[in-house]
N, C-alpha and C positions, 0 to 999 in steps of 0.2 A: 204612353208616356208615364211607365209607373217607376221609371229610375230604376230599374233590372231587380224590382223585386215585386211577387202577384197580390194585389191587390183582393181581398179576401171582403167581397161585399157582404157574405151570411153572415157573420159574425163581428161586424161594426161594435165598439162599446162604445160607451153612452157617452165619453168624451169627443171621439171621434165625428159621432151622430150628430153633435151639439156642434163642431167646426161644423163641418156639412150645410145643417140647416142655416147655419147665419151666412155662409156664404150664399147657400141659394138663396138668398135675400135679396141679393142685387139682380135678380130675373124678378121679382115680384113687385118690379114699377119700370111699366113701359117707360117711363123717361132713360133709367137706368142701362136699361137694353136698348136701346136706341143711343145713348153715348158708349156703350160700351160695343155698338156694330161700327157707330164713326171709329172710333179709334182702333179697330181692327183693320183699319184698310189704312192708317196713319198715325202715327203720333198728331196733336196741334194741339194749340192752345185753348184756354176758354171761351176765348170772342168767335176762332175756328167753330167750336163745339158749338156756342149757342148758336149758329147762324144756321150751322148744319143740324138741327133736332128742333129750332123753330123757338127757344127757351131763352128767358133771360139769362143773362150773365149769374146775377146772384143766384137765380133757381139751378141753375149748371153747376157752379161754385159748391153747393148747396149735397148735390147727388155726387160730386168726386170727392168730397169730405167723406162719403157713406162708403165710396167704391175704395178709395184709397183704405179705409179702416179696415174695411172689407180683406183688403190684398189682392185687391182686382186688379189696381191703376195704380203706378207711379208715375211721379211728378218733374224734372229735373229745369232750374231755373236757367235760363237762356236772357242775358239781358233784365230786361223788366219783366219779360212772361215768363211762367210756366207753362214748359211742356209736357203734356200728359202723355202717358204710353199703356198698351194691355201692358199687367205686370211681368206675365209671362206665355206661353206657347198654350200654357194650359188654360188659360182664362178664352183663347181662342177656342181650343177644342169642346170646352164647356158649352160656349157662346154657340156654338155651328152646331152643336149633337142636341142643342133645347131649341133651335132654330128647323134642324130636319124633322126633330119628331113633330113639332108642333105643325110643322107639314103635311108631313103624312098620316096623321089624324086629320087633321082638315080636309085634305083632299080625298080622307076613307081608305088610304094606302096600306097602316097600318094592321098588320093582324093584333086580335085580341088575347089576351092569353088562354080563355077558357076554349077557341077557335082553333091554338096549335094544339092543343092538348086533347084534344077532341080529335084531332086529324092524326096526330101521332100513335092514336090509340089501335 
């Protein structure tokens, strides 16, 4: 999903580096990733969200302030509620590629780099 043009990860500049790191920010609190796995299987609301991750309202409210600033999650108002959504396809493939590795490091799946590098040799 790079929009038909290659992503060039060796040579990130330090702007670039700096989006990166503040979005990876919404993986570094379980609550976050856990609202952000509900709403990959649906748009819903807040009251939806906290019921589903176990969280009050306010502390939910609280992490889509971060996710929305982020440009993880939009909101679009229905009524009295807001409905949340991933922002886009990409917030998914994020969500699922720090979900598989964290996998397969867990379960030993993973090779380590100095292991292919050793084997390639």
């Amino acid at each position: 999903m790079s929009h038909g043009h290659e992503v060039q990860l060796a040579f990130l500049d330090a702007d670039t580096a700096q989006w990166v790191a503040d979005t990876m920010q919404a993986l570094a609190t379980p609550s976050r990733v856990r609202i952000l796995s509900r709403l990959a299987s649906e748009p819903c609301s807040v009251g939806e969200l906290s019921a589903a991750v176990s969280m009050g309202q306010p502390a939910v409210s609280q992490q889509l302030r971060v996710l929305r600033h982020l440009g993880l999650v939009v909101g679009h108002r229905e009524g009295r509620q807001v409905i949340y959504a991933l922002h886009n396809d990409h917030v998914r493939s994020l969500l699922t590629e720090a979900v598989s590795h964290t996998e397969h490091l867990r379960l030993g799946l993973a090779s380590r780099p100095a292991e292919r590098n050793v084997a390639a040799a």
